[in-house]
C-alpha positions in Angstrom: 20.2 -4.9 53.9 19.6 -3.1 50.5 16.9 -3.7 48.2 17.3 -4.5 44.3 15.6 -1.7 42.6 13.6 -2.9 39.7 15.0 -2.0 36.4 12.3 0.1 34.5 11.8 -1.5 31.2 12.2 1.6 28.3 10.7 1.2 25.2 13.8 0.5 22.2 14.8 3.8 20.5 14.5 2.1 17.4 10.5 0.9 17.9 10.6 4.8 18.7 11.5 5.1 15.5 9.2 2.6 14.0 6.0 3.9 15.7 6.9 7.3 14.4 7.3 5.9 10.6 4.0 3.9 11.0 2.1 7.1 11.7 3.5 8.4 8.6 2.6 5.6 6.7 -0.9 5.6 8.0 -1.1 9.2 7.1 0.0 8.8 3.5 -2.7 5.9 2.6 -5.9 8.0 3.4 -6.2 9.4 0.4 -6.3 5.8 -1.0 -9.4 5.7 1.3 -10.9 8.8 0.0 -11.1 7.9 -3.8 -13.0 4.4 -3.6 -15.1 5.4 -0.9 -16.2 8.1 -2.3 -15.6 7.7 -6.0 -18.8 8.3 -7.2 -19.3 11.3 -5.2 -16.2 12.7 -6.7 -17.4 11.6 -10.4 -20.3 13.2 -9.6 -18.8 16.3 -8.8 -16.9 16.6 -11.8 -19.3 15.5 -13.9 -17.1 12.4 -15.2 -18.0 8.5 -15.2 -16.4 6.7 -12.3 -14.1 5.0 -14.8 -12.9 8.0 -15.4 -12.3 9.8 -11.5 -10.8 6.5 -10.6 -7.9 7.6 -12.9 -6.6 10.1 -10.3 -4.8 6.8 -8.9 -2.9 6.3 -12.2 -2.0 9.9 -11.8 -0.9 8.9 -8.6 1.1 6.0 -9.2 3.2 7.5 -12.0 4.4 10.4 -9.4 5.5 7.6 -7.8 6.7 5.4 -10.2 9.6 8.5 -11.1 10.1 10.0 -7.3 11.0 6.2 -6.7 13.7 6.3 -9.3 15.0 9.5 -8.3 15.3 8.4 -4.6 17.0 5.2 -5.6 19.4 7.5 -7.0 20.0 10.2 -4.9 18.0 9.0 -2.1 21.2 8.7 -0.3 21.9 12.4 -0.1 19.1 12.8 2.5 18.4 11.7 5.8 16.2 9.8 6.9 14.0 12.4 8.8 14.5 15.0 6.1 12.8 12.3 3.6 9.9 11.7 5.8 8.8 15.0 6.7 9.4 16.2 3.1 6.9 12.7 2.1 4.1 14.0 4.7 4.4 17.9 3.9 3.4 17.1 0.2 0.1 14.9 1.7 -1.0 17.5 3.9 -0.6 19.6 0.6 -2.3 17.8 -1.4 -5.2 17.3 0.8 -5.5 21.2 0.8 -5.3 20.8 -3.0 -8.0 18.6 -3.7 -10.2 20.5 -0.7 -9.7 23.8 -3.3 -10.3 21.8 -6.8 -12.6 23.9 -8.9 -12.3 21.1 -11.3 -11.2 17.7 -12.5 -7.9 18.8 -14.4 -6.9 20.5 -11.1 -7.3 17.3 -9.0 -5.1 15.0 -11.7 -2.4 17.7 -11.1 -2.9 17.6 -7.1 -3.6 14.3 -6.5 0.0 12.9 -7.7 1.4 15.1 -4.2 0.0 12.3 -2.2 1.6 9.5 -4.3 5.3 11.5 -4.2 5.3 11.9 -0.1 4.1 8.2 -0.2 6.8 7.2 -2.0 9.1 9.7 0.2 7.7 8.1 3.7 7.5 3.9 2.8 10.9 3.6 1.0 12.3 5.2 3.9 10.5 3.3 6.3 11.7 -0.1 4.7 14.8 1.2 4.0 15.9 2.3 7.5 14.3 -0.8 9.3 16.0 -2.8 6.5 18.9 -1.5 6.9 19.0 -1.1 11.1 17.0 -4.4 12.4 18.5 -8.1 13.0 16.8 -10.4 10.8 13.5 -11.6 13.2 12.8 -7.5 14.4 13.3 -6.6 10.6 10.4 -9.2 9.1 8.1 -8.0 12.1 8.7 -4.5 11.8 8.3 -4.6 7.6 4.9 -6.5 8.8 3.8 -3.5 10.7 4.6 -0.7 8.1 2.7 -3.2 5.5 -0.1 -3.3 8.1 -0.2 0.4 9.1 -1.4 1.5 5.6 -4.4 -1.3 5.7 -5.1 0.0 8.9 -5.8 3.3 7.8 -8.2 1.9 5.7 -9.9 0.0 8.4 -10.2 2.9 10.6 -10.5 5.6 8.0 -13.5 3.7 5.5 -16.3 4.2 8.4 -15.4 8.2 8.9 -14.7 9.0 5.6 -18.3 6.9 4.6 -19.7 9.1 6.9 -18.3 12.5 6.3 -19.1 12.0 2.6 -22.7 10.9 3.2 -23.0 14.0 5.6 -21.2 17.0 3.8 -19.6 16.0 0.8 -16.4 14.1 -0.3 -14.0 17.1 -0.1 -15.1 17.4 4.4 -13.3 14.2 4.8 -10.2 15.9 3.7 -10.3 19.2 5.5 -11.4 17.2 8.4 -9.6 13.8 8.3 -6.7 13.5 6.0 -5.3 17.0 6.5 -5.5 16.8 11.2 -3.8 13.5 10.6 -1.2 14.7 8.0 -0.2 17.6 11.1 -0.2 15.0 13.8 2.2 12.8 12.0 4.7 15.7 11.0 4.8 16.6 15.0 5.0 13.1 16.0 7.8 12.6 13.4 9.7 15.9 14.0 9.8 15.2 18.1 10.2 11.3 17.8 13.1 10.7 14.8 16.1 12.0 15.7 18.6 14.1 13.3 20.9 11.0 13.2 18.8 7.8 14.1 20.7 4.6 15.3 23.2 3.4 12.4 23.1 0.3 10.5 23.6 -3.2 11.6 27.1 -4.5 10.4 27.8 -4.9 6.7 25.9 -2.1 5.6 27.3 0.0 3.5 26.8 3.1 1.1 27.8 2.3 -2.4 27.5 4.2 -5.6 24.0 4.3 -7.0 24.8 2.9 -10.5 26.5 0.5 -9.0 23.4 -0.7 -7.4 20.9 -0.4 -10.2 23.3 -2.5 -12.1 23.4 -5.2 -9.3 19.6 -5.4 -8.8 18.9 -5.8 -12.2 21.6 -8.2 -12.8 19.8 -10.5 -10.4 17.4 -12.5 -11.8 15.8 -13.1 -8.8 15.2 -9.7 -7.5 14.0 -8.8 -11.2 11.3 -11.6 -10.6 10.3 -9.6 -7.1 10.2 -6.3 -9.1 8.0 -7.9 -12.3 6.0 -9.7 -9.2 6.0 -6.3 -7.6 3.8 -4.6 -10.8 1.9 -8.0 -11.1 0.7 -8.5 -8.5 -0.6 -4.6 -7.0 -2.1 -3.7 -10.9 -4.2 -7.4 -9.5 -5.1 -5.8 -6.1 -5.3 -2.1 -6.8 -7.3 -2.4 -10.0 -10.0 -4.5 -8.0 -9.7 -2.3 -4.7 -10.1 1.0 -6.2 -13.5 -0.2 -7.4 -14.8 -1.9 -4.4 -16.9 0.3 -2.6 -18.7 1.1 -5.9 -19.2 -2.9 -6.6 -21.1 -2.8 -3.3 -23.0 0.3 -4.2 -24.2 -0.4 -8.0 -24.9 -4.0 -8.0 -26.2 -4.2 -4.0 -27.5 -0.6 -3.9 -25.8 -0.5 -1.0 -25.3 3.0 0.9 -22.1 4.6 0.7 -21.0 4.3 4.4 -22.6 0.6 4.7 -20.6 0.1 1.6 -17.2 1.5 3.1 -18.0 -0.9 6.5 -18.9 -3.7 4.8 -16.1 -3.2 1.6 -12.5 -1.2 3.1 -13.3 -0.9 6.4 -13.7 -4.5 7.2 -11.4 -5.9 4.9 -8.4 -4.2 5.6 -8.9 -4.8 8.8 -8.1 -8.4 8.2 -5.2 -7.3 5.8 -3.7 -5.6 8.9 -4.3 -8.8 10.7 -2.8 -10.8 8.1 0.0 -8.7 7.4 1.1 -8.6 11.3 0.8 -12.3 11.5 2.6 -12.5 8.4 5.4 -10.7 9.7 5.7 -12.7 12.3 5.2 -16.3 10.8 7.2 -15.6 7.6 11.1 -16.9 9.1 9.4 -20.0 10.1 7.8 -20.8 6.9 10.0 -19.1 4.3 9.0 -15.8 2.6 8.9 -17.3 -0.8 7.1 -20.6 0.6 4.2 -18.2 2.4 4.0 -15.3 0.0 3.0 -17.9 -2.6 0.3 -20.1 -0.8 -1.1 -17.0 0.8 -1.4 -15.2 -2.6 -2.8 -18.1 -4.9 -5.2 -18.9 -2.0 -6.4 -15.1 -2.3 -6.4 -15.0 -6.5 -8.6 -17.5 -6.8 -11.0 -16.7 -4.1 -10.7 -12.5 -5.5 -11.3 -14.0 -9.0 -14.7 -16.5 -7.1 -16.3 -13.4 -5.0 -17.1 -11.4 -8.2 -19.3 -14.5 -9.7 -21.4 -14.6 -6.3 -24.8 -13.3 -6.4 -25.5 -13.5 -2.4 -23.9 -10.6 -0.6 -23.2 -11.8 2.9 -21.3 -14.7 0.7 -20.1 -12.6 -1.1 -18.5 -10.1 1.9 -16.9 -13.4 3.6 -14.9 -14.5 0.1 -13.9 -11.0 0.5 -12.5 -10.5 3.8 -10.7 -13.9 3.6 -9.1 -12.8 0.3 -8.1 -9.5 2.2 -6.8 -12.0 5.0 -4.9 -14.3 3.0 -3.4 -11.1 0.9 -2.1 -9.1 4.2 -0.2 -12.4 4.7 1.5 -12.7 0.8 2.0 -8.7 1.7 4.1 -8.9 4.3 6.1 -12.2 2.3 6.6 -10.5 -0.7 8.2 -7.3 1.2 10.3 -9.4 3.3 11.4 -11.3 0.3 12.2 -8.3 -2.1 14.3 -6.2 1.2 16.6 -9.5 1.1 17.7 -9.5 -2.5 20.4 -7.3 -2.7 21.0 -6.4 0.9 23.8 -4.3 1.0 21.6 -1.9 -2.0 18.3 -2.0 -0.3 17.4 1.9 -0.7 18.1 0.9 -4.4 16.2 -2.2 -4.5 13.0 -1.2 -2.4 12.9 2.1 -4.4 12.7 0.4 -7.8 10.3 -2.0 -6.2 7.9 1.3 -5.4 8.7 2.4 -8.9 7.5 -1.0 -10.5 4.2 -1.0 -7.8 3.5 2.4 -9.1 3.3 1.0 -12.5 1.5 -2.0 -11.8 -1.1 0.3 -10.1 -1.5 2.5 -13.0 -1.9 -0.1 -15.6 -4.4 -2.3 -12.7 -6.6 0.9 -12.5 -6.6 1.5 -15.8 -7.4 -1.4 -17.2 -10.4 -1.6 -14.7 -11.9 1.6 -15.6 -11.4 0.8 -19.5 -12.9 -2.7 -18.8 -16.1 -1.0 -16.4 -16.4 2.4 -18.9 -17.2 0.4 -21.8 -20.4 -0.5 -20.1 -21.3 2.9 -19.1 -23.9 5.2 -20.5 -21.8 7.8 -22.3 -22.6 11.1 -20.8 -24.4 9.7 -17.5 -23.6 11.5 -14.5 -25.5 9.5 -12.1 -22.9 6.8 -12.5 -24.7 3.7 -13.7 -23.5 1.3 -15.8 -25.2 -0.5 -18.7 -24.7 -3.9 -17.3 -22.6 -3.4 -13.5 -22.8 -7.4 -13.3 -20.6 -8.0 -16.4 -18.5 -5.4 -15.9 -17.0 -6.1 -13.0 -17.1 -9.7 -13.7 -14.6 -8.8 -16.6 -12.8 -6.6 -14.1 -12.4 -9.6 -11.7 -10.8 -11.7 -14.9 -8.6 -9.4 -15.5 -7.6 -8.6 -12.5 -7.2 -12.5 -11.8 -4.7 -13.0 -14.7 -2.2 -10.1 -13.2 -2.2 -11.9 -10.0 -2.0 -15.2 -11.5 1.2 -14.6 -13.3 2.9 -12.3 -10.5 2.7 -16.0 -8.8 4.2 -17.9 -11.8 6.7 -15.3 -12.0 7.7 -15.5 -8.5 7.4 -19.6 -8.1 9.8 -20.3 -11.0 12.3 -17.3 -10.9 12.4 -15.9 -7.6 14.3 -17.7 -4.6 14.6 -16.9 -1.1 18.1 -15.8 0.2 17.4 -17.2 3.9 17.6 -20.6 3.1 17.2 -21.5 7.2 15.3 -18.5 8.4 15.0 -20.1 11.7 19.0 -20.7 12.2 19.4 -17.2 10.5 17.9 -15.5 13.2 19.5 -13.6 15.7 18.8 -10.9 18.3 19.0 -7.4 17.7 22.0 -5.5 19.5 
């Protein structure tokens, strides 16, 4: 009498694939640790106002705003591994740059290395799953990718905090950013194969123009791309500026500012964005990205009228909560718009998001810089309180009308998620 062996359970060669693309991801969003934590340490260094060192991120986001444009139209050309490793060779590049800069002008032209090979590494990522995963895998897959660069955040904040309050802002590079940079181009190298698992059926290469013209033909995807600038100009002008709202109007310390500020709160954008993944074919992606993100405008827009900390810190991280969820909706309903030109579509949505977080971040250090002292290096601000509180307006009437936008314009191609679902072969 023979025995059935047990079949050993293998892990799919496609969450292989995932896993490796989530340590890219995580690798490219340290830097956007760096910067807020330790913003006024940098302006401080360079002898700028904070208003002003927080404009490395515009920097940033218009090197991503044109590598977006020029992957949606030759993006194609490449494979999908050549793409990512290129996207995490320029971080660990730029982390060596900004280690190096003798002064502020250097970092501006460094800085934007970070925003190219993030651009490089999350188009890919949502292109290829996108492109390769049945419709339920695909929503919790984009989910994780949207969670993996929060949860940086969450588990960078603390050692970052700490590195900068023991040696200086430019250790946490040398030691953090760059180690993880290496580890992901190994991991990536090994894990993703020169020709990864193909497409589901129906996807197709087309010609690039041909796509452009499609995407912005369709009024609805135009609605995700305007929501797309909206909406991250709302959360990246506020987020940039977080730890330093903890540290000059709390006096709080830098590191218990980075626990209380990033560390916790994108730890609950990671949880929201994973639960948002997987909730979003049951609700609708248009349905949950709007509830979640008016929920989380309004109580952004409350937190920065609330005088108590530990109030204040709990509006916070159930804005951060509420935003991982509208995240992961808002990806899932931009990579259905125009299926069969999703490279297309998702890199013009990266090129509008760089925008938006240009114009977010700028507006917030115009809005905080016209309180400063002029020519104060110890980074204080006339009146902190106001400031900000003008910040949060503003940055409450981008998100505001990226959810008008998307309420009366957008629509949801799934129409039965639930029916539409299927397993992946």
């Amino acid at each position: 009498m023979t025995t059935a062996t047990p079949a050993v359970v293998r892990p799919s060669p496609k969450m292989i694939l995932v896993v490796a693309l989530l340590v890219a991801v995580f690798a490219s969003a340290i830097i956007d640790i760096v910067q807020p934590v330790a913003l006024m340490d940098i302006a401080a260094s360079f002898k700028i106002l904070p208003g002003t060192a927080a404009q490395l991120s515009a920097f940033n986001a218009i090197a991503s705003v044109i590598t977006a444009l020029v992957l949606g139209t030759i993006g194609f050309i490449f494979r999908y591994k050549t793409l990512v490793l290129a996207g995490v060779v320029l971080i660990a590049l730029c982390a060596i740059g900004l280690y190096l800069a003798p002064n502020f002008t250097f970092a501006q032209l460094v800085f934007p290395l970070n925003g190219i090979g993030s651009v490089l590494i999350i188009v890919t990522a949502q292109t290829f799953i996108g492109n390769s995963f049945a419709l339920d895998k695909k929503a919790k897959a984009i989910g994780w990718v949207t969670a993996a660069g929060t949860l940086a955040n969450a588990v960078g904040s603390p050692i970052v905090g700490y590195m900068t309050g023991i040696s200086g802002w430019r250790s946490s590079l040398i030691l953090f950013m760059l180690p993880t940079a290496v580890v992901s181009l190994i991991f990536v190298f090994v894990a993703f194969p020169y020709n990864p698992p193909g497409p589901q059926p129906g996807v197709k290469k087309e010609p690039f123009m041909k796509g452009f013209k499609l995407v912005l033909a369709n009024k609805s995807a135009v609605a995700c791309l305007v929501n797309a600038f909206l909406i991250n100009a709302s959360v990246f002008g506020a987020m940039v500026f977080e730890v330093t709202f903890y540290r000059q109007v709390f006096s709080a310390t830098p590191s218990f500012a980075a626990l209380i500020g990033p560390t916790a709160g994108t730890g609950f954008i990671t949880l929201g964005a994973v639960i948002g993944g997987h909730t979003v074919n049951r609700v609708g992606r248009k349905r949950l990205a709007v509830t979640a993100a008016s929920a989380a405008v309004t109580l952004s827009l409350f937190s920065y009228f609330i005088p108590n900390m530990l109030l204040r810190v709990a509006v916070r991280w159930a804005t951060a909560f509420l935003g991982g969820v509208s995240g992961a909706a808002f990806v899932n309903l931009m990579v259905e718009q125009t299926p069969q030109f999703r490279r297309t579509a998702m890199s013009l949505s990266s090129a509008f998001v760089g925008v938006g977080t240009a114009v977010g971040i700028a507006v917030s250090g115009i809005l905080l810089n016209v309180y400063g002292i002029p020519g104060n290096i110890a980074n204080t601000y006339l009146n902190p309180i106001m400031g900000f509180q003008a910040m949060g307006l503003a940055m409450a009437a981008f998100g505001f009308a990226a959810i008008l936008v998307v309420l009366f314009f957008a629509r949801d191609p799934i129409k039965n998620p639930m029916q539409a679902t299927h397993k992946d072969s």
